[in-house]
N, C-alpha and C positions, 0 to 999 in steps of 0.2 A: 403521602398519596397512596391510594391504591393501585396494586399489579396483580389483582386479581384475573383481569381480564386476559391477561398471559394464557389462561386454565380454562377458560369459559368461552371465550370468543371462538365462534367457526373457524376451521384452519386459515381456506383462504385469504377472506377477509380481515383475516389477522395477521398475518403473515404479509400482506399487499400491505397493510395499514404501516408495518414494522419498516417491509424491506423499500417500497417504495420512496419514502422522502430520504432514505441514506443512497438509495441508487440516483437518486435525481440530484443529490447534493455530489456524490461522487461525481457522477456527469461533468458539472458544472467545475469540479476538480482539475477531470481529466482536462477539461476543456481550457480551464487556466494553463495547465503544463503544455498542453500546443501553442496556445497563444503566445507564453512567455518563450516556447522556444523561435514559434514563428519571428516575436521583435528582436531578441537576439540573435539570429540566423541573420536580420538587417544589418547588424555592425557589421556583419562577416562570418563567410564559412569558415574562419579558424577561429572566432568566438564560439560557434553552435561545436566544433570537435571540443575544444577546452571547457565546454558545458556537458559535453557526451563524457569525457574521459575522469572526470570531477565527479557524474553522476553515484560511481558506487559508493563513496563518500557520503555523499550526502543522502544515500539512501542507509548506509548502519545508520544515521542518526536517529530516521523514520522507523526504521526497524526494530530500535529498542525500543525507544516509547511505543508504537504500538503492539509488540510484542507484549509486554508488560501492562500496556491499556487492555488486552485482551485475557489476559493471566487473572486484572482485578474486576474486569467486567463478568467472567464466569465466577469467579467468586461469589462478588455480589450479588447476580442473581440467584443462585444456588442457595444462599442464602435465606435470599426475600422469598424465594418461592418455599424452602423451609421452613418459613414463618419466624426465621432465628435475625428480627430487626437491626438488636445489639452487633452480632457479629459482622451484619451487611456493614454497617457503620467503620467497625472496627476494621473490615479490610477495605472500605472506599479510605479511610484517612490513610492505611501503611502503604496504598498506592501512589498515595501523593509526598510520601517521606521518599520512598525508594525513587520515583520521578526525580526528585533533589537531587538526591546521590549519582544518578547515571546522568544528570546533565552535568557533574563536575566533573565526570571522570571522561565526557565524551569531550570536553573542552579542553581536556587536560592532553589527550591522545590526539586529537585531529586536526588543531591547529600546529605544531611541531610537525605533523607530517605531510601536510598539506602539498609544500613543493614536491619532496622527495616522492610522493607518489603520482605524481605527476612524471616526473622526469624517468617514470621506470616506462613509459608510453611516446613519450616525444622527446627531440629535444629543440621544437621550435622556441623562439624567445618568443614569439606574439602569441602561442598558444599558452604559453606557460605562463606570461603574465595577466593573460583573462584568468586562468583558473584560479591563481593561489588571489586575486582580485574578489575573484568572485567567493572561494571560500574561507578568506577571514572574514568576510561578514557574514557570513552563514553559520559557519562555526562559533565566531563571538558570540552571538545572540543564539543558540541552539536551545537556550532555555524555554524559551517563548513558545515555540511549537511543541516543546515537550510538553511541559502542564498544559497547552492546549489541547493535546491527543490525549492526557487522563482525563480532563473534564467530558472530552466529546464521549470516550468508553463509559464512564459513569452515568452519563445521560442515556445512553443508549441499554445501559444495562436495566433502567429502572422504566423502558419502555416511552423515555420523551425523546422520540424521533425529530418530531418536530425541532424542536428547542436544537438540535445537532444541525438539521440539515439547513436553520435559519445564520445557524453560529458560522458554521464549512464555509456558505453559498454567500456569505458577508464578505467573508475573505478573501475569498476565492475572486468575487468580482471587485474588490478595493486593489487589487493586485493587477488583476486586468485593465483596470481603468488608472492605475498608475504606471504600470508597466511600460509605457508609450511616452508618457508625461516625461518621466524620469529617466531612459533612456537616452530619448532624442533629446531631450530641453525642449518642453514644451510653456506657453506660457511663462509663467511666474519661476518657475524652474528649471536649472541652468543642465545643460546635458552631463551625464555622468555615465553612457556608456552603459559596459554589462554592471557596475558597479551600484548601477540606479535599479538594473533588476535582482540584483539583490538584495537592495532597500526594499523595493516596492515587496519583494516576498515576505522578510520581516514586518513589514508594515499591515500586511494580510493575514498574516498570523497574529498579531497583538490586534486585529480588528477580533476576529474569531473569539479568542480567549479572553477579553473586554467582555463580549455577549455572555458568553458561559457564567464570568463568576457574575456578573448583574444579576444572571437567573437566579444561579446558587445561593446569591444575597437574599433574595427574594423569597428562598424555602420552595422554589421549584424542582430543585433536586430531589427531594422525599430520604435521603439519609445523608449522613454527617461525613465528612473529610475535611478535617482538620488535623495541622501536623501533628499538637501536642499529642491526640489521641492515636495518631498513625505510630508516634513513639514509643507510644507505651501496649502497643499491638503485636510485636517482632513476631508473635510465638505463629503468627497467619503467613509468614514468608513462605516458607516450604508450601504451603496451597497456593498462595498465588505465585510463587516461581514453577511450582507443577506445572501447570500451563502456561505460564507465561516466559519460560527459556526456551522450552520448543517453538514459543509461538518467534521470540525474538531471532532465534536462529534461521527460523521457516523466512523468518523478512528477510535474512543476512546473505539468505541463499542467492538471490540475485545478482546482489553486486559482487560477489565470488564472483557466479556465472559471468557477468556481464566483463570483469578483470579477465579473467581465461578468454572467452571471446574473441577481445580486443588487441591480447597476445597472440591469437593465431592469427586474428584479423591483418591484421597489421602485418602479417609476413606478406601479404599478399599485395597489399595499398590501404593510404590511409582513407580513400574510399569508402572504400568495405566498411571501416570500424567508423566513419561517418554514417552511414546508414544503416547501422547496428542502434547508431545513438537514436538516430531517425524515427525507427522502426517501436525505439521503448519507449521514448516520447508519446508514437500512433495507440500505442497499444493499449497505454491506461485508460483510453478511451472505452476499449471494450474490456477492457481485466476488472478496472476501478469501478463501473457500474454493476460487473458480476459483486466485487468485492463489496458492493454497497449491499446489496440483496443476502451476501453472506452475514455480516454484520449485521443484520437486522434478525437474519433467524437463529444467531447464538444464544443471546439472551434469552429467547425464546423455550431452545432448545434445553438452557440449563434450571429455565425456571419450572420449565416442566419434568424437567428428571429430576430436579429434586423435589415436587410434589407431587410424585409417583406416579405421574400421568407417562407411562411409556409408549401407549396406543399415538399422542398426539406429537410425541417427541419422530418416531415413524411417517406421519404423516406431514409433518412441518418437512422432513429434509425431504419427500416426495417432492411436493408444491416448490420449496425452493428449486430442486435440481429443473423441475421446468420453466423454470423463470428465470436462470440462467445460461439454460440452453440456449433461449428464446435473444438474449441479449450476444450471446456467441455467436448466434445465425446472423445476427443482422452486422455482426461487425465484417463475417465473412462477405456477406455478401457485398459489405466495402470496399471490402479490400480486393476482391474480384472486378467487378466495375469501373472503380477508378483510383486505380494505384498511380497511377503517375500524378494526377492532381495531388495525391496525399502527400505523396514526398515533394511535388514542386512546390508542396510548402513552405521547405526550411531550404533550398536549393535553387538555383535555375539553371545550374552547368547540366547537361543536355546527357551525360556521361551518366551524372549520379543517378538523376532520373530515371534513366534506362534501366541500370541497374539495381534500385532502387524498387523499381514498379516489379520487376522481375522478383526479388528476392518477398517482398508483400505476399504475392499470388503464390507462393509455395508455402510462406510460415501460416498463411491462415489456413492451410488445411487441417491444422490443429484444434482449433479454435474450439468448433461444439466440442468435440469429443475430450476438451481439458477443463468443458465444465463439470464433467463428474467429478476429477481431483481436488476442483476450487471449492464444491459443495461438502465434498467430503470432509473435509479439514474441518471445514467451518462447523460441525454436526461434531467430530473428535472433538473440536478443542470445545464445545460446549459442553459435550458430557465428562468435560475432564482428564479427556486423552490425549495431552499436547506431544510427548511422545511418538505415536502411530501419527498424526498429523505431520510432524517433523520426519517421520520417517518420508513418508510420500512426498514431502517436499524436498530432501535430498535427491530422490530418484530425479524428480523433473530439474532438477536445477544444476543438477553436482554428477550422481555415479551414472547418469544413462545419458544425458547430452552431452556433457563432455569428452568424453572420449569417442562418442560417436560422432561430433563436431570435426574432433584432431582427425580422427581413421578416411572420415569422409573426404574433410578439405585434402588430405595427400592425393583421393582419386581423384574427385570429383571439381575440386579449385574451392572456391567462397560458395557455387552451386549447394554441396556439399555439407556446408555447416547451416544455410538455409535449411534443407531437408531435414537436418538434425531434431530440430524444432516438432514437424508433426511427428515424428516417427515416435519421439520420445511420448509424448503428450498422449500417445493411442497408450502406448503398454501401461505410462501410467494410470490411465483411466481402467485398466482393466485389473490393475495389482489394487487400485483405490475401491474400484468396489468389492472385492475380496475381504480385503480389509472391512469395509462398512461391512458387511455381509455377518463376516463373524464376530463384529463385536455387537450387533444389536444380537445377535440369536446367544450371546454372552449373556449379555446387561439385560436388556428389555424383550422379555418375553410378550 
């Protein structure tokens, strides 16, 4: 197929064309992650902590594959817009070798540690038997979503949005509409607790990744990813781990964040590190539709820096950063409005809520002002610079929230690590455009 239109098409228009159906399939994403927390919050509040406290877990898995989906997706494009076909080939198949590889080794690491890191957080017995429940099926089956997250980046690198956000929004809703089923015993099917939404997860990621290779089958992809040829590829590693270990690290960085957190949390009540889980749960809502709009203007951005359009690669992260401004603002204006509905969510003890609504209305003061960091990345790791992307995601996740989380919570109590949040997210956005600043007046004149 042709990606010409990559080069040609008005910014806007093309850019809306790109970011649109992957923000509208993230939506639908985020949307599954509340819902699925919303029915397990029904077994119990120490089912929704044992799904909060398991999270970081289960997000390195997310984080290498799409780490690495992101490493073969700038490739690729970089590539196609080079006009170099063969090579797009040869690094869409080494994405799918190396995919192989890191689902053996995350299976190998995460199921052995499953309790044990659980039990450095709690040592309830009914939360620690949701979690290590919940994550040997998660961890067994880790392969599923992996090759699901290269097919969706390959699709997206070669500009079939579509085709991604039919494959996500398949899933996403076979999860949702199992999630309830399989929980409670609904029907035909006998109840199985948090254990059924761990099924139903699996079972919405193998809908997803079903859709994808159908296409693939089909020759809707427009280049090749097959092992044998990923095999015989190696010599493309170091370009797509260029970008793609910053990009895996920049995922990794959360669930870091999210373990530190939960350790200072936790001196306080396990309260607090319930509405930490809460709160990241709320958030994908507005993070994960930025992150759709960012994922749309990568490919973009690499297929036009490699076909030496520099003026249009300037103007795509313009248009992007207002479109996810635009999605920051309405999340705050959420999270202002009606914070206590959000968390009566996953809750109805009167306590959490409280506190819960309070701690909402302080972290979204963040919100716009961290969509310049989110666009930034996304514009680095397209031109190749997964590096300076990782660096900025350090700052927001690791060397400036953390310890200003620890310093604050001594004064200020849990208030304290709330406030952590915007404070950090401003300086980042101000060190991120520094950075954008001087690497286009670098690269692209």
């Amino acid at each position: 197929m042709d990606q010409s239109f990559m080069k040609t098409k008005k910014i806007f228009p093309l850019v809306l064309s790109m970011a649109l159906p992957m923000a509208l399939s993230m939506l639908v994403n985020s949307l599954y992650n509340i819902v699925d927390s919303f029915f397990i919050s029904q077994i119990s509040e120490k089912a929704m902590t044992a799904l909060s406290l398991i999270f970081p877990l289960q997000n390195t898995t997310i984080a290498v594959s799409v780490g690495l989906g992101i490493g073969v997706n700038a490739a690729v494009a970089f590539f196609l817009g080079s006009g170099d076909r063969e090579t797009a080939d040869k690094a869409a198949s080494l994405g799918l070798v190396l995919t192989l590889m890191h689902t053996l080794i995350l299976m190998a690491v995460l199921l052995p540690i499953n309790r044990w890191f659980l039990e450095q957080f709690t040592k309830d017995p009914e939360v620690l038997n949701y979690g290590v429940r919940y994550g040997r099926i998660i961890f067994s089956t880790v392969i599923v979503g992996q090759v699901g997250i290269i097919y969706e980046k390959l699709f997206q690198a070669v500009g079939q949005m579509r085709i991604s956000m039919i494959a996500m929004m398949a899933g996403c809703i076979t999860n949702i509409i199992l999630d309830p089923i399989m929980i409670f015993g609904i029907g035909f099917c006998p109840e199985m607790g948090i254990d059924g939404a761990a099924i139903a997860t699996v079972i919405g990621q193998a809908v997803t990744l079903i859709i994808y290779y159908v296409c693939y089958a089909k020759g809707m992809l427009g280049v090749r990813a097959n092992v044998f040829l990923g095999l015989r590829s190696t010599k493309l590693t170091g370009r797509i781990y260029q970008v793609g270990i910053p990009a895996m690290l920049s995922n990794l960085l959360p669930s870091l964040m999210i373990t530190v957190m939960n350790a200072i949390l936790a001196a306080f009540s396990a309260t607090s590190v319930l509405i930490l889980g809460i709160y990241y749960k709320l958030q994908t809502f507005i993070y994960l539709s930025a992150n759709g709009i960012v994922q749309g203007i990568r490919p973009l951005v690499a297929y036009n820096f490699g076909a030496g359009e520099p003026r249009r690669v300037r103007a795509i992260a313009r248009t992007a950063l207002a479109m996810t401004s635009f999605v920051m603002a309405v999340g705050t204006l959420l999270c202002l409005v009606c914070p206590a509905q959000l968390i009566g969510m996953f809750t109805t003890r009167a306590e959490t809520v409280r506190e819960g609504a309070a701690a909402l209305r302080i972290i979204s003061a963040g919100f716009i002002i961290s969509g310049v960091s989110v666009t930034v990345c996304g514009v680095l790791e397209g031109l190749g610079y997964g590096a300076r992307s990782f660096v900025i995601n350090m700052l927001r996740y690791v060397v400036l929230i953390l310890p200003l989380a620890f310093l604050l919570s001594r004064i200020f109590g849990t208030a304290g690590v709330w406030n952590a949040f915007w404070i950090t997210e401003t300086a980042a956005a101000v060190i991120s455009f520094i950075v954008y600043k001087r690497t286009m007046h670098g690269m692209v004149k």
